[in-house]
TIPAVO-87449 format. One record per atom (N, C-alpha, C): x, y, z; residue in three letters; atom name. Coordinates in steps of 0.001 Angstrom, whole numbers. Last residue first. Example, Ala and Ser with C-alpha at 12.3 -4.5 7.8 and 13.67 -1.06 7.14 Angstrom:
2
+---------+---------+---------+------+------+
!       u !       v !       w ! resn ! name !
+---------+---------+---------+------+------+
!   12850 !   -2250 !    7080 !  SER !    N !
!   13670 !   -1060 !    7140 !  SER !   CA !
!   12900 !      30 !    7870 !  SER !    C !
!   13190 !   -5690 !    7800 !  ALA !    N !
!   12300 !   -4500 !    7800 !  ALA !   CA !
!   13200 !   -3300 !    7800 !  ALA !    C !
+---------+---------+---------+------+------+
***
This chain:
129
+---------+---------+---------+------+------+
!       u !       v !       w ! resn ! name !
+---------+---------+---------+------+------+
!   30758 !  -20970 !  -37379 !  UNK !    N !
!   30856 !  -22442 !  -38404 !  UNK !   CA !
!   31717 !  -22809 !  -38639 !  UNK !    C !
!   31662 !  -20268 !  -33829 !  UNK !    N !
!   31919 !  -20152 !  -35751 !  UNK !   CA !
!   31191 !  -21463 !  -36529 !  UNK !    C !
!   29039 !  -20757 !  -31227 !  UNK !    N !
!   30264 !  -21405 !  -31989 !  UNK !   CA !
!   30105 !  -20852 !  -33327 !  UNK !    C !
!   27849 !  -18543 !  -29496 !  UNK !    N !
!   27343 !  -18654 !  -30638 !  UNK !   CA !
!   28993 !  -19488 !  -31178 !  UNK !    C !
!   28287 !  -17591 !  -26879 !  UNK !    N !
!   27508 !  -18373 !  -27041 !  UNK !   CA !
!   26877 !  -19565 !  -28505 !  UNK !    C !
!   30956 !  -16451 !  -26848 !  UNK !    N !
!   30386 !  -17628 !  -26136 !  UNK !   CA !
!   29247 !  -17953 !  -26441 !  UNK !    C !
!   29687 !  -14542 !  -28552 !  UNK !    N !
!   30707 !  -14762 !  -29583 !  UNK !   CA !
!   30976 !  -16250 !  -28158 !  UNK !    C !
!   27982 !  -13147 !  -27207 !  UNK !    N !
!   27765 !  -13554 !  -27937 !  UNK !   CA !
!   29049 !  -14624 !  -28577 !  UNK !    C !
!   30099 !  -11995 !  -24816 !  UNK !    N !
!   28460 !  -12950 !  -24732 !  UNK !   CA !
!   28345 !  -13628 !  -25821 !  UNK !    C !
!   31851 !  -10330 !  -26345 !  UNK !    N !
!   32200 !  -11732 !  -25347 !  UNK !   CA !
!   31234 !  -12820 !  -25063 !  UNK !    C !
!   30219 !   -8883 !  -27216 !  UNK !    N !
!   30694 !   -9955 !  -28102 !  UNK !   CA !
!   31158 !  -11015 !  -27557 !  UNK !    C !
!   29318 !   -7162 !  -24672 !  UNK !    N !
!   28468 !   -7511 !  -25673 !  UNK !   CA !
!   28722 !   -8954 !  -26628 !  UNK !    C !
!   31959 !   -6232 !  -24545 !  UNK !    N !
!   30884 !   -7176 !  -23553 !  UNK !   CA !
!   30486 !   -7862 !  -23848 !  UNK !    C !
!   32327 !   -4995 !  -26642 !  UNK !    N !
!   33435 !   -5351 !  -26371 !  UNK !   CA !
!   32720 !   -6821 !  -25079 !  UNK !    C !
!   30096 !   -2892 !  -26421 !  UNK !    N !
!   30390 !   -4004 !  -27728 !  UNK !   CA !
!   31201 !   -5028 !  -27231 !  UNK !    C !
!   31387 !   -1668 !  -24489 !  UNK !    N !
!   29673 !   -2294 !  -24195 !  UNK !   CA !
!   29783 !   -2958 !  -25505 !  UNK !    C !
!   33321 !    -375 !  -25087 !  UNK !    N !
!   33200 !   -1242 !  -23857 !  UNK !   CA !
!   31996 !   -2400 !  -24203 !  UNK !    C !
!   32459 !    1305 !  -27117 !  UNK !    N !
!   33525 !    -213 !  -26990 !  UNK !   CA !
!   33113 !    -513 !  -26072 !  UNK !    C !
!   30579 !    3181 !  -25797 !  UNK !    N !
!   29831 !    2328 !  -26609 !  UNK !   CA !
!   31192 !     903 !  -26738 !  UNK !    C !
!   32618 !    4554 !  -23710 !  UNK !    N !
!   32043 !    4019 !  -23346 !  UNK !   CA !
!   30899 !    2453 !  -24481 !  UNK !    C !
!   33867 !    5735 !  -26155 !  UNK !    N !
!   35015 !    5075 !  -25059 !  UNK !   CA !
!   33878 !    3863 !  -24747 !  UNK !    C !
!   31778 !    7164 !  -27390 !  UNK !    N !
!   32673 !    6587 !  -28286 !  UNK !   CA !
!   33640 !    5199 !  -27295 !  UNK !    C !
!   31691 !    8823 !  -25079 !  UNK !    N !
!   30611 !    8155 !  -26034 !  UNK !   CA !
!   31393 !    6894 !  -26592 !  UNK !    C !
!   33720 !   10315 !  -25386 !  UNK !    N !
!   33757 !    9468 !  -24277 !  UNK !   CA !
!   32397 !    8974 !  -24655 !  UNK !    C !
!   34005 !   11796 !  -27759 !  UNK !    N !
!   34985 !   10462 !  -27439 !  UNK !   CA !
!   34520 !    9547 !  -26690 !  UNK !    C !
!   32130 !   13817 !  -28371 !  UNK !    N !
!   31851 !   12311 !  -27962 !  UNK !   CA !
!   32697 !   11099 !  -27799 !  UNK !    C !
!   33875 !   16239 !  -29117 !  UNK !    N !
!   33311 !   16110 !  -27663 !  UNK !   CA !
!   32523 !   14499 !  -27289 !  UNK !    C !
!   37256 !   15521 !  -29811 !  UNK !    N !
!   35716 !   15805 !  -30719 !  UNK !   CA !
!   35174 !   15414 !  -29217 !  UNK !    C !
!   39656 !   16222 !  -30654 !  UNK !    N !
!   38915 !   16870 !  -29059 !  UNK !   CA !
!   37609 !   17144 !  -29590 !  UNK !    C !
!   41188 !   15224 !  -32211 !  UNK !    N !
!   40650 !   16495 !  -33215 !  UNK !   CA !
!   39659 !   17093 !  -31837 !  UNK !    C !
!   42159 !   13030 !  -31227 !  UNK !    N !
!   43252 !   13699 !  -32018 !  UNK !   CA !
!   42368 !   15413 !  -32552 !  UNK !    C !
!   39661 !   11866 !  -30197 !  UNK !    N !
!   40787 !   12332 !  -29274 !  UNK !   CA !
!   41888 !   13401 !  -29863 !  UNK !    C !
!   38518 !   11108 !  -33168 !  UNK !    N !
!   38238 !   11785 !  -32087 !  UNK !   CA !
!   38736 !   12902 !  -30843 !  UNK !    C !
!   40305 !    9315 !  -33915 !  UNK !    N !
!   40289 !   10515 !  -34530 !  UNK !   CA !
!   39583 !   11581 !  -33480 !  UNK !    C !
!   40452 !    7175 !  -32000 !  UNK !    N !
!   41550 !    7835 !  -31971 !  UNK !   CA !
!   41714 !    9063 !  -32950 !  UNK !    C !
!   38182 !    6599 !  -32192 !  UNK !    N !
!   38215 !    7198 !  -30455 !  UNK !   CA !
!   39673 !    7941 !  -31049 !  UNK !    C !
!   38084 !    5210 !  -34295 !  UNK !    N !
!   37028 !    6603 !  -34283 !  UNK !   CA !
!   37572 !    7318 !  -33469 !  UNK !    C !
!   39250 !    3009 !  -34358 !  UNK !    N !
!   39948 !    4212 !  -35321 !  UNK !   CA !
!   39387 !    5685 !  -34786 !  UNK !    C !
!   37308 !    1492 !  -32789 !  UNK !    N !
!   38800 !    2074 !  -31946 !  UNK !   CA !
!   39771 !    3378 !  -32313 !  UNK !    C !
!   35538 !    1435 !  -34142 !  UNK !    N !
!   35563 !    2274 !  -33068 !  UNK !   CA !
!   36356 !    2940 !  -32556 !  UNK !    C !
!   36484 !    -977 !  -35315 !  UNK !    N !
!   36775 !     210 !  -35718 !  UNK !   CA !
!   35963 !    1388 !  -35394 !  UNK !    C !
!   36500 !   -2749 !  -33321 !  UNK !    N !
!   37875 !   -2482 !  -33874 !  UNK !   CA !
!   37336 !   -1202 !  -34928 !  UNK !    C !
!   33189 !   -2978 !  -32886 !  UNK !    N !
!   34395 !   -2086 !  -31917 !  UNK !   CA !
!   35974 !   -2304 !  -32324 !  UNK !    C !
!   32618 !   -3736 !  -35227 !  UNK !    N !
!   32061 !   -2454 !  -34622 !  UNK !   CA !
!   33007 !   -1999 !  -33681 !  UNK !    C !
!   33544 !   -6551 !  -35016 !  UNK !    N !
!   34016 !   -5464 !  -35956 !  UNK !   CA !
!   33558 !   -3640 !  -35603 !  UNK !    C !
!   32425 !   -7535 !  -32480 !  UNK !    N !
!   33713 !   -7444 !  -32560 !  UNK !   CA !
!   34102 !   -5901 !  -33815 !  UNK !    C !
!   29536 !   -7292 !  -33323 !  UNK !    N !
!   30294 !   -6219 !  -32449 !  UNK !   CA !
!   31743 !   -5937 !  -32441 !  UNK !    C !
!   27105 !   -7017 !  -35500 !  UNK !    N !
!   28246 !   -7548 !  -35775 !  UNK !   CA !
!   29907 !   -7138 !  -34684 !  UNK !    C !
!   24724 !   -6724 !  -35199 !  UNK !    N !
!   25015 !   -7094 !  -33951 !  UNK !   CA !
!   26658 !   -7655 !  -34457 !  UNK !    C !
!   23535 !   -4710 !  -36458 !  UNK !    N !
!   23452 !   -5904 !  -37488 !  UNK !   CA !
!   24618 !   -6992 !  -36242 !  UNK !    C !
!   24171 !   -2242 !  -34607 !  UNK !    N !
!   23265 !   -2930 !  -35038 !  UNK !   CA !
!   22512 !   -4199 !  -35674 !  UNK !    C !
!   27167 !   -2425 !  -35338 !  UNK !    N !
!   26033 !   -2579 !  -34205 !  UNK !   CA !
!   24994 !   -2883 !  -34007 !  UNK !    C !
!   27050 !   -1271 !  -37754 !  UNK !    N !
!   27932 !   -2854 !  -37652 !  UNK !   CA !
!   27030 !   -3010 !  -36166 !  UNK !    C !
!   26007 !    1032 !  -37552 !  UNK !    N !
!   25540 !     -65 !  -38499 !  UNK !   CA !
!   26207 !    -845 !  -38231 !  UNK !    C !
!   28180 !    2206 !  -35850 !  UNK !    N !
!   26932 !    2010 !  -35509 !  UNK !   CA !
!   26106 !     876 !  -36281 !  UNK !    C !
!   30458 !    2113 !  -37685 !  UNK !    N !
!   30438 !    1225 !  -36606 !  UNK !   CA !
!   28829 !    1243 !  -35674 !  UNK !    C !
!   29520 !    4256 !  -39641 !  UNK !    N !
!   29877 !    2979 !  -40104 !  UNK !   CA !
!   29704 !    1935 !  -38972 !  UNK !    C !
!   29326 !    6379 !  -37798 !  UNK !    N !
!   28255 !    5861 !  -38462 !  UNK !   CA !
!   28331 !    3959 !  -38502 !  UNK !    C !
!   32456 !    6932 !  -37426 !  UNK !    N !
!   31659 !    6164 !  -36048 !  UNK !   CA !
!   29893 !    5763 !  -36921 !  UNK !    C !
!   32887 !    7230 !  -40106 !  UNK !    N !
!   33282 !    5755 !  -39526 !  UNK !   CA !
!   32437 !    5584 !  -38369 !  UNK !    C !
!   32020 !    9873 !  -40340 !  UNK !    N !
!   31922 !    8607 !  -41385 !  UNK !   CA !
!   31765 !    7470 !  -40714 !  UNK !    C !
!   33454 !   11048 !  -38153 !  UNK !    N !
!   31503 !   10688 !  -38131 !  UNK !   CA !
!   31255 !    9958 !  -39128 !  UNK !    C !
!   36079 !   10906 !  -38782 !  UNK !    N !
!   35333 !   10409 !  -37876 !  UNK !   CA !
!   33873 !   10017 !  -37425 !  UNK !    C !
!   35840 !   12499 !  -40941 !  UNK !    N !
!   36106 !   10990 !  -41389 !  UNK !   CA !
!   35887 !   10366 !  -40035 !  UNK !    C !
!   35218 !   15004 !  -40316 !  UNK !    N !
!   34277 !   14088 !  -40807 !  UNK !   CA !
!   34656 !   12202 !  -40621 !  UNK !    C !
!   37285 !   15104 !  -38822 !  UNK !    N !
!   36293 !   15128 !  -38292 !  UNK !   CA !
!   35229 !   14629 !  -38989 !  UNK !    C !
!   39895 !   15139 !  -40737 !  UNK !    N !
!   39689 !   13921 !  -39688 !  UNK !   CA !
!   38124 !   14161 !  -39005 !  UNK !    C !
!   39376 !   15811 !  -43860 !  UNK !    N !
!   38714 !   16310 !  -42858 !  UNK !   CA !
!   39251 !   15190 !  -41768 !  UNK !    C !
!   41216 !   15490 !  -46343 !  UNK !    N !
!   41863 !   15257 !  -45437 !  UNK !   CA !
!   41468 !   15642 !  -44230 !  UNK !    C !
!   40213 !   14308 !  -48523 !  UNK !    N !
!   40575 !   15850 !  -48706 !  UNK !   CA !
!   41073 !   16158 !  -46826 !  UNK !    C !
!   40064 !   11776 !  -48428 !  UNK !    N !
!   41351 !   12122 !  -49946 !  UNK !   CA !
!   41136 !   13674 !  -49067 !  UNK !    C !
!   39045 !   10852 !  -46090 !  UNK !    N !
!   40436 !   10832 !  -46185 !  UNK !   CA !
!   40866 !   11678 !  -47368 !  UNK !    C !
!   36132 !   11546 !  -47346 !  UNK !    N !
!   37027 !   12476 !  -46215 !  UNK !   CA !
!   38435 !   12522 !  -45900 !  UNK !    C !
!   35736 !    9893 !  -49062 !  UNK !    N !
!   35865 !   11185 !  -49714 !  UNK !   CA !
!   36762 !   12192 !  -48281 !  UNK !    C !
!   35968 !    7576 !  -47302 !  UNK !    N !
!   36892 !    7738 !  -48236 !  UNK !   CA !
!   36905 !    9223 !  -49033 !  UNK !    C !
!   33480 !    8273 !  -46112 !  UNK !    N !
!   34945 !    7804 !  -45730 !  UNK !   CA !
!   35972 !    7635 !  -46128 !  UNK !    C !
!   31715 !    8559 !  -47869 !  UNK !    N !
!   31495 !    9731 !  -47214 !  UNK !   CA !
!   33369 !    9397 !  -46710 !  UNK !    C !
!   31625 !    5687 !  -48891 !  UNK !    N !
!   32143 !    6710 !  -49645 !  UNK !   CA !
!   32190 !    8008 !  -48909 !  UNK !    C !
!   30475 !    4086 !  -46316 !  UNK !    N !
!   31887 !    4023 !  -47024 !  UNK !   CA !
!   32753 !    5040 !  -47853 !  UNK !    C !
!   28178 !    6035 !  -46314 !  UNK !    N !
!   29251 !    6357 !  -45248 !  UNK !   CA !
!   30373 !    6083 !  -45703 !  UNK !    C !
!   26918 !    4735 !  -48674 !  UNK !    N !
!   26773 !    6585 !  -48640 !  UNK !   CA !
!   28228 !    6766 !  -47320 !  UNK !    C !
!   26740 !    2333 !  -47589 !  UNK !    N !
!   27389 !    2489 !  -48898 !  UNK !   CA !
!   27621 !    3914 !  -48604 !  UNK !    C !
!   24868 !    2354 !  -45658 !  UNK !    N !
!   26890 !    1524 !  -45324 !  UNK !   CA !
!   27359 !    2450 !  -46879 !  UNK !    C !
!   22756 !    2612 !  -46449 !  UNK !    N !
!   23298 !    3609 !  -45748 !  UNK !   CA !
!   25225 !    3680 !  -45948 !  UNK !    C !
!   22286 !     467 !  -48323 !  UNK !    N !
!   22599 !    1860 !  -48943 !  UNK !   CA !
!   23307 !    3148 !  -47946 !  UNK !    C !
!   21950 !    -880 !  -46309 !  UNK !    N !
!   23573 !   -1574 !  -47127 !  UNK !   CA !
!   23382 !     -20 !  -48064 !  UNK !    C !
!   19447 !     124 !  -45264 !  UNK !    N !
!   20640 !    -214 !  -44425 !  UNK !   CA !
!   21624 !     -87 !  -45296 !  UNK !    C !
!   17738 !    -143 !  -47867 !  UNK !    N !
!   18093 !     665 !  -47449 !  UNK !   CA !
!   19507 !     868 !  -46365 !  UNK !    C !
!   17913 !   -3311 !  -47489 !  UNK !    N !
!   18107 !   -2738 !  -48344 !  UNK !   CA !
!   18665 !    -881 !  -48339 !  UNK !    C !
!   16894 !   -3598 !  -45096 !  UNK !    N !
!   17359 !   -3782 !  -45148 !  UNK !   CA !
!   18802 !   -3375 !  -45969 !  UNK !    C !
!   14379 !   -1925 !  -43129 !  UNK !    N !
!   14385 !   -2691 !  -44233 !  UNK !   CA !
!   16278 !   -2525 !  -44344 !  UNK !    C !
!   14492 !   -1267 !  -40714 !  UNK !    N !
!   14029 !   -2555 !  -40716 !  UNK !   CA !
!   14308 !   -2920 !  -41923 !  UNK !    C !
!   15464 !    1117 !  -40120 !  UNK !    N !
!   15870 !     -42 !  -39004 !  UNK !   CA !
!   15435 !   -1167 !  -39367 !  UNK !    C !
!   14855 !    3568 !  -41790 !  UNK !    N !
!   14852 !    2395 !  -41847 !  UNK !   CA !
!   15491 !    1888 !  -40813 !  UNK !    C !
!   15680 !    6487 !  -40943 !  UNK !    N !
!   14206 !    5967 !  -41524 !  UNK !   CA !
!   14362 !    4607 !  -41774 !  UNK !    C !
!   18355 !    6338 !  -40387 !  UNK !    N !
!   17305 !    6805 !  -39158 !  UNK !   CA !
!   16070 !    5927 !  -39854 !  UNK !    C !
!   19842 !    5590 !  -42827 !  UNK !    N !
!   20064 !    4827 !  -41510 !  UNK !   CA !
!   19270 !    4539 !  -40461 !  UNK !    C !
!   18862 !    8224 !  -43940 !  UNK !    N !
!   18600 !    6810 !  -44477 !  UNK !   CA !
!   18734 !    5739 !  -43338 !  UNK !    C !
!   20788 !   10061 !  -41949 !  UNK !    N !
!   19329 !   10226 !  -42386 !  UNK !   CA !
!   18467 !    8800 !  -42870 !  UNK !    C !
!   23262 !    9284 !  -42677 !  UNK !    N !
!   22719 !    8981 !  -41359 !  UNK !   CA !
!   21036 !    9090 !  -41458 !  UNK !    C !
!   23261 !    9325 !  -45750 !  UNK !    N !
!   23462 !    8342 !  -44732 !  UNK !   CA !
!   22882 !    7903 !  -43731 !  UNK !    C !
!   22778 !   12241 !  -45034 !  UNK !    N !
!   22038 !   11410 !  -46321 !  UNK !   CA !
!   22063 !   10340 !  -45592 !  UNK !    C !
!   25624 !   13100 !  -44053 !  UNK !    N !
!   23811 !   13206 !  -43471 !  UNK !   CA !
!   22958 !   12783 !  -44565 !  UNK !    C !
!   27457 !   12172 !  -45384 !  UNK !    N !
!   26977 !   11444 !  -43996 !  UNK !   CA !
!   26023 !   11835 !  -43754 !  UNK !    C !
!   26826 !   13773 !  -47830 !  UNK !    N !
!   27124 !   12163 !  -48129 !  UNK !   CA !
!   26932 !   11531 !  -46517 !  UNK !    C !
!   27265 !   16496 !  -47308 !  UNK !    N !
!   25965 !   15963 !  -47186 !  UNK !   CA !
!   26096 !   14107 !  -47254 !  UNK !    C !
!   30089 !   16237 !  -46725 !  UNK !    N !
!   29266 !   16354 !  -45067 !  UNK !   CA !
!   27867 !   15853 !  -45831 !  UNK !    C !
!   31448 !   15632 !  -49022 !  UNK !    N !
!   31621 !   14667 !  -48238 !  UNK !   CA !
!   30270 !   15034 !  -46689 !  UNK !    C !
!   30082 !   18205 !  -50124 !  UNK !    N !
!   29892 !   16526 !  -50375 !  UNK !   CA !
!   29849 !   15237 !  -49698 !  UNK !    C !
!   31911 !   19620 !  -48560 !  UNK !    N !
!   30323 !   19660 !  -48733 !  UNK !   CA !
!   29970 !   18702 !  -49232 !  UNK !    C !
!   34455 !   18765 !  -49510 !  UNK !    N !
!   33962 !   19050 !  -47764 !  UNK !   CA !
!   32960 !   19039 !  -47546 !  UNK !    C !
!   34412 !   19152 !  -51898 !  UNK !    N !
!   34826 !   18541 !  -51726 !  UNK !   CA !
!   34535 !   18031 !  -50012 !  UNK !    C !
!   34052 !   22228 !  -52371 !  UNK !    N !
!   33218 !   21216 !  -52559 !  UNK !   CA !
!   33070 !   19700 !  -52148 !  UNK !    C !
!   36355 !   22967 !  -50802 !  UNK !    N !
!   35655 !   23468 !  -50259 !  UNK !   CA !
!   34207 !   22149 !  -50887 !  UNK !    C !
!   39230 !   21479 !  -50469 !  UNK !    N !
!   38406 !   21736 !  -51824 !  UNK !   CA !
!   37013 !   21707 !  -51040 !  UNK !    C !
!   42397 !   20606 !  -49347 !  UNK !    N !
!   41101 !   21565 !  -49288 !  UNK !   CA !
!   40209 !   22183 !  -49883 !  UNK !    C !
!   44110 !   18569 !  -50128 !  UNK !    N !
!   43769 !   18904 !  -51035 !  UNK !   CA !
!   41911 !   19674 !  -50012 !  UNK !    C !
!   47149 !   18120 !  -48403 !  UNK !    N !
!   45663 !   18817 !  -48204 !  UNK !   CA !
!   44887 !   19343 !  -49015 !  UNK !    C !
!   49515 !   15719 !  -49965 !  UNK !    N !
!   48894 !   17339 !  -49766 !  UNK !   CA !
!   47409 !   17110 !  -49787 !  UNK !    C !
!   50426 !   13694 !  -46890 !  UNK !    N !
!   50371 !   14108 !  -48043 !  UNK !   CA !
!   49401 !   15507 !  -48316 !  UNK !    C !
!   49617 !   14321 !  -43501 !  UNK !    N !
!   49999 !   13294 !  -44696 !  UNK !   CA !
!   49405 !   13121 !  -45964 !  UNK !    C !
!   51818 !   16299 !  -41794 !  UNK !    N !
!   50778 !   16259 !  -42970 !  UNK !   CA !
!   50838 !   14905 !  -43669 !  UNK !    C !
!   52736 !   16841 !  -39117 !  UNK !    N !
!   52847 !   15741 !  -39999 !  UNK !   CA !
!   51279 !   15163 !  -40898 !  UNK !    C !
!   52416 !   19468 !  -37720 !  UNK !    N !
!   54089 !   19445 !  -38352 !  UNK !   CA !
!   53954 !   17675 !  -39218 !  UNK !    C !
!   50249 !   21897 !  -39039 !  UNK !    N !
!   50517 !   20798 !  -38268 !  UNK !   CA !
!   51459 !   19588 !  -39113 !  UNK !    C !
!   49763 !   24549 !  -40083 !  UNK !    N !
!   50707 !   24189 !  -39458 !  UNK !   CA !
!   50590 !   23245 !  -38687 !  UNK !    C !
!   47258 !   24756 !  -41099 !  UNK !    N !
!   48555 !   24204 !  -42066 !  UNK !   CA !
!   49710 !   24083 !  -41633 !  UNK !    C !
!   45100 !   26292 !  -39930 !  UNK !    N !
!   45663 !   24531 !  -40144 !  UNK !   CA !
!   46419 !   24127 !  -40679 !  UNK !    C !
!   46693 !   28436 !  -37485 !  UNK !    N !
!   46111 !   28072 !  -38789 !  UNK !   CA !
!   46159 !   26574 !  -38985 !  UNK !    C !
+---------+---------+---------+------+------+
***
């Protein structure tokens, strides 16, 4: 059962609505995310629908959603070529992932890498202000 895992943190508030919300809140998201690549506006609405999809998943305590919250989240940071940050919190993803034997870890393994490359390039080529 799920209630036997020996380090709960804090109470599992399992609120069936609460689970449905949080799942349509990432497919809204991801959905919005799909139909725009260009406008922009829409984009920071996606970020927004995931942030909260991410936080509705921690209070009721899905790690699987809160994993597709975030790996979303780090896709949009990808995109907007922001990589370093994309892949530190990738890193959260691989480790919800791994913890719940979500089948795209190694998705997940492989996309760091390639951010992780990716920024090295960029981040040489491009001095901070």
């Amino acid at each position: 059962s799920e209630s036997s895992s020996s380090k709960s943190s804090g109470p599992k508030l399992r609120n069936p609505d609460h689970t449905k919300k949080a799942q349509a809140l990432v497919e809204k998201a991801i959905k919005m995310s799909e139909d725009t690549h260009q406008g922009n506006n829409e984009n920071d609405q996606a970020a927004i629908y995931f942030e909260d999809a991410l936080e509705l998943s921690k209070k009721i305590g899905s790690r699987e959603l809160q994993g597709e919250a975030l790996w979303n989240i780090c896709l949009e940071l990808g995109n907007q070529e922001k990589f370093t940050k994309a892949s530190e919190r990738a890193n959260e993803v691989l480790k919800i992932y791994e913890e719940t034997q979500h089948p795209d870890s190694i998705t997940v393994r492989k996309q760091i890498r390639k951010w992780g490359e990716t920024s090295n390039m960029v981040d040489n080529e491009n001095t901070p202000d």
